[in-house]
C-alpha positions in Angstrom: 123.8 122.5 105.3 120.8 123.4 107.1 118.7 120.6 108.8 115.2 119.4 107.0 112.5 120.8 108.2 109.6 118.8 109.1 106.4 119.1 107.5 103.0 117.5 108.1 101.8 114.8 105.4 98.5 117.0 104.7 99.9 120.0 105.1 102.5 119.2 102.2 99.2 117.5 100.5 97.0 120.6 100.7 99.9 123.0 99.8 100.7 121.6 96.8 97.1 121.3 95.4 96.7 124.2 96.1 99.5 125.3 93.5 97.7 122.9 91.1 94.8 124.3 91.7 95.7 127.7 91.0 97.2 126.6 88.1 94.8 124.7 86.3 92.1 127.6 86.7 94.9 130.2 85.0 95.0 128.0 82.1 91.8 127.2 81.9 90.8 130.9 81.9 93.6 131.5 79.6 91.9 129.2 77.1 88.4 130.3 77.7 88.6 134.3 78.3 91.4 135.0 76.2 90.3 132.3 73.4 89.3 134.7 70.4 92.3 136.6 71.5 94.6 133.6 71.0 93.3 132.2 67.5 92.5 135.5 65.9 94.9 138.3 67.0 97.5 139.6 64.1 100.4 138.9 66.5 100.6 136.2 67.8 96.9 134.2 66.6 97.7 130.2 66.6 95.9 127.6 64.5 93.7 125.3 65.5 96.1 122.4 65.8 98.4 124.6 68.2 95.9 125.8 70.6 94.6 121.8 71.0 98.8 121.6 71.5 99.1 124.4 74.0 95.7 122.6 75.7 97.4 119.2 75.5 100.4 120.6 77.5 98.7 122.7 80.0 96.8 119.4 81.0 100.5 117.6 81.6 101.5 120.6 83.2 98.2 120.3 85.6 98.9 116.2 86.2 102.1 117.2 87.2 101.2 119.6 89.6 98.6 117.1 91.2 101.4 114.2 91.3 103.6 115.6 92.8 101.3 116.8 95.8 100.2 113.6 96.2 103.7 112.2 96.2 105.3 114.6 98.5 102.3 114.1 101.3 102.8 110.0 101.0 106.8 110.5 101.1 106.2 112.7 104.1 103.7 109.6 105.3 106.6 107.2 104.7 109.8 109.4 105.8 107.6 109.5 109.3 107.2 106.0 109.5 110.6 104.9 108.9 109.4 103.3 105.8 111.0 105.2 103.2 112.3 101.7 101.0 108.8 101.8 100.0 108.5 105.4 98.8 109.6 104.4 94.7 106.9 101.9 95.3 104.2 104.3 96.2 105.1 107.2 93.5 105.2 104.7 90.9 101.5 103.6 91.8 100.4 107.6 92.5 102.0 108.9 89.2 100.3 105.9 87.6 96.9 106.6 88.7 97.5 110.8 87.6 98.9 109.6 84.2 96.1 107.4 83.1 93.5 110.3 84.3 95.7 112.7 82.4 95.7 110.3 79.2 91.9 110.0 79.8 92.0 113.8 79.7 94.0 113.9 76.6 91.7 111.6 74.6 88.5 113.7 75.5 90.3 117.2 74.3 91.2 115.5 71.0 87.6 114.1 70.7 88.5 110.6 70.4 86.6 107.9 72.7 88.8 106.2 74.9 86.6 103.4 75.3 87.0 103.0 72.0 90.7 102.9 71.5 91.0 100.5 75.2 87.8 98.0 75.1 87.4 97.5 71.1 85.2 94.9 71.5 82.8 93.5 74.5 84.8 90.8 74.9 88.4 91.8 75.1 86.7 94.4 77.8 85.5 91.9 79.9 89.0 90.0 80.1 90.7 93.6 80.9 88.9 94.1 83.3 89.2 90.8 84.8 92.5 90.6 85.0 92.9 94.8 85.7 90.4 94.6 88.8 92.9 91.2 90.3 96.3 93.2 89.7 94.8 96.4 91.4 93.3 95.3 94.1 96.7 93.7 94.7 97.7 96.7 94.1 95.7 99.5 96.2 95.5 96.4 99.0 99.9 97.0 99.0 99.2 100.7 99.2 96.9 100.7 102.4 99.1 98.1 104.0 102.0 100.4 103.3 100.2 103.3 104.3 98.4 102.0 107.0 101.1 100.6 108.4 99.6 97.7 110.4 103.0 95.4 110.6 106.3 95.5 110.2 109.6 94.1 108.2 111.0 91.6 111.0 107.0 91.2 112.9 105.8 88.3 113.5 102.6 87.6 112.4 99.8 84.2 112.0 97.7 84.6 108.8 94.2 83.4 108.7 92.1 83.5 105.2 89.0 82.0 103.9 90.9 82.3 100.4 93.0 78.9 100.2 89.7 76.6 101.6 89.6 74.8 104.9 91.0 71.9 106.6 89.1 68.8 106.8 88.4 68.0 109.7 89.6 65.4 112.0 86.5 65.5 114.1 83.1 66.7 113.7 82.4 70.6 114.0 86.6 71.5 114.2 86.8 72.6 110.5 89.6 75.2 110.1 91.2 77.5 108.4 95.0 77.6 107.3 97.1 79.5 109.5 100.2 80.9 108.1 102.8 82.1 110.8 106.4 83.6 110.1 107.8 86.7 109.8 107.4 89.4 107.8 110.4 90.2 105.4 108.5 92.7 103.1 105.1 94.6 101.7 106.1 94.6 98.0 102.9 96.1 95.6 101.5 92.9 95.0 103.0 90.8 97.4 103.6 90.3 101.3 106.9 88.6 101.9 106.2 86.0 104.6 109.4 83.6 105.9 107.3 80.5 107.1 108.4 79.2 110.4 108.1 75.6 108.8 110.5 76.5 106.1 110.3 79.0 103.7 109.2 81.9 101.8 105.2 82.6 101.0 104.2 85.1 98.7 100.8 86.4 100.4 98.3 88.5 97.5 98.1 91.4 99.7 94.5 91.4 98.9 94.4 88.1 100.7 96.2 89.8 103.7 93.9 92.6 103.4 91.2 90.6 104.3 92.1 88.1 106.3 93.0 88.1 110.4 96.5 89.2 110.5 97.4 88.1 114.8 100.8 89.2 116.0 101.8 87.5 118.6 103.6 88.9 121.4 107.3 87.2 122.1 107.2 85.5 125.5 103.4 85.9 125.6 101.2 82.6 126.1 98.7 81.0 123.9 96.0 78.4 124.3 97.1 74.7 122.4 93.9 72.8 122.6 95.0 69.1 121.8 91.9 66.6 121.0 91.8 62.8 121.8 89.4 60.1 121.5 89.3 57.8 124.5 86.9 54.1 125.0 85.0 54.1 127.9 87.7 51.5 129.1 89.8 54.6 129.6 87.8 57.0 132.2 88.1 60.9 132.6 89.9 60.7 136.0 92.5 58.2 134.1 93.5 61.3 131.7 92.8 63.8 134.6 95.3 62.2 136.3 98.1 62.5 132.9 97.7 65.9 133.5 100.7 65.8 136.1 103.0 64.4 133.3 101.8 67.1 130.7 102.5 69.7 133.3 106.0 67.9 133.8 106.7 68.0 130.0 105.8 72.0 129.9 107.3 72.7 133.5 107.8 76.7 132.9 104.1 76.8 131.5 102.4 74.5 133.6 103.9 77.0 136.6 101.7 79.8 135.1 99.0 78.3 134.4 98.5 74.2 134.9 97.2 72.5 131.8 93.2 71.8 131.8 91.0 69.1 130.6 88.2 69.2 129.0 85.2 66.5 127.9 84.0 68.0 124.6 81.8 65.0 123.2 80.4 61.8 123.9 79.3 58.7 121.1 78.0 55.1 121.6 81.5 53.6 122.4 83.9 56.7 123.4 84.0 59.9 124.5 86.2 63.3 123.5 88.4 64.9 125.6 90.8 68.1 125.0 93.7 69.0 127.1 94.4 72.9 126.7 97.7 74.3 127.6 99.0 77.9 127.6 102.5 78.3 126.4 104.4 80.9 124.7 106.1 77.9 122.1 104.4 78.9 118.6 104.7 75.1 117.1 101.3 73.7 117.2 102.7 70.3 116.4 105.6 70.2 118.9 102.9 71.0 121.8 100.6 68.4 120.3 103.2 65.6 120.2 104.8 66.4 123.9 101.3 66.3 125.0 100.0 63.1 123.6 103.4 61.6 124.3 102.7 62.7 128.1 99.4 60.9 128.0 100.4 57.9 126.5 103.8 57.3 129.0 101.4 57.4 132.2 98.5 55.7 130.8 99.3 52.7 128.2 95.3 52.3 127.6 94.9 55.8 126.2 96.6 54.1 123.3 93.3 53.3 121.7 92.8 56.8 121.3 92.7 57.9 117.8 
């Protein structure tokens, strides 16, 4: 059997719209030039209600011709990418979008309004579209991610979104944002299949992913951990400066790179802020925080009043 050729995405795009194109101005001259020809000749004249039949078939015939070019260019997109479990995905959502136009189509060349027929009343249009514009945005969002390509099954990768509210904060001017980190099991069309690494499986909207900041990062690269404290004056900056040498000791690897760094972020009436920032590859927020404040507390017993 002969190898598959390769064939760039718009090359198989252009080639086969081209067929389509062909094809839908033959039979659109066919029912234009040749009309009077077709209903009136002694041979083979049709009636009305066959040449709207013939019309009504030509414009499947045409839909199909357009599907499939768009079809075989995203296959080609996918085949390149390695990502060919998603190509049933994608021509579902393609042959969708042709077959509604071509329905569309349909209900023009039988003179029947399809607003009509879809959005009976105000109303009932408004909820349609409601709920239509949330299941395709999921929708086109799965597509471009799928296209686009921007992770991978088995990436990691730390979701950020505005859409699920933010953290209160623990102290002034430190609102956040929710932070999902896992790894990526899937891009389904509605849904990104994210395994949590605090214990299992989200269900991201990919619209949400869309628009949210999507980090992946790097195995055995480092990343800042600020950790925040609240000390009493009774407990001065050298004193925590000084439990620096016991954070480095907890993070001995890290603190090698680069030693761990404090910082004096506010001051009130009766205490002052401080944050210790440490770069380490360990993705666990709350496993740096609690070797850190443990570190602080074992070599100075009067950082204990810090909240």
């Amino acid at each position: 059997m002969a190898a598959r050729t390769e064939a760039h995405p718009l090359r198989v795009l252009l080639r086969n719209l081209v067929v389509a194109v062909v094809l839908a101005v033959a039979l659109y001259l066919l029912f234009t030039v040749f009309d009077h020809d077709l209903r009136h000749n002694s041979v083979y004249g049709f009636t009305g209600n066959e040449i709207l039949l013939l019309e009504a078939l030509a414009v499947v015939v045409v839909a199909y011709a357009v599907a499939r070019a768009f079809t075989g260019a995203a296959d080609e997109v996918l085949r390149r990418r390695g990502e060919v479990r998603h190509g049933a995905t994608v021509r579902i959502f393609l042959n969708l979008l042709v077959g509604v136009a071509a329905l569309l189509a349909l209900f023009e060349l039988a003179g029947v309004s399809a607003q009509s027929i879809f959005l009976g009343s105000a109303f009932v249009g408004i909820i349609l579209g409601l709920a239509a514009q949330t299941v395709l945005s999921n929708v086109f969002a799965g597509l471009l991610l799928v296209l686009a390509s921007p992770f991978q099954p088995g990436d990691r990768v730390s979701i950020t979104s505005s859409s699920y509210g933010a953290f209160p904060p623990s102290y002034p001017h430190e609102m956040v944002y929710p932070n999902y980190a896992g790894v990526v099991e899937d891009v389904e069309l509605l849904y990104t299949i994210l395994r949590l690494d605090a214990g299992g499986v989200a269900k991201v909207p990919n619209s949400v992913v869309l628009g949210a900041l999507v980090q992946q990062p790097k195995v055995g690269a480092a990343k800042a951990h600020r950790v925040r404290m609240t000390f009493p004056f009774s407990v001065s900056v050298p004193t925590v400066q000084a439990a620096l040498a016991e954070v480095a000791a907890a993070f001995p690897e890290d603190s090698a790179r680069t030693p761990p760094t404090l910082e004096v972020t506010d001051i009130s009436v009766a205490s002052w802020d401080g944050v210790i920032v440490l770069w380490s590859p360990t993705l666990n927020d709350n496993l740096i925080r609690d070797r850190v404040l443990r570190a602080v507390l074992a070599r100075h017993p009067l950082a204990a009043a810090a909240k």
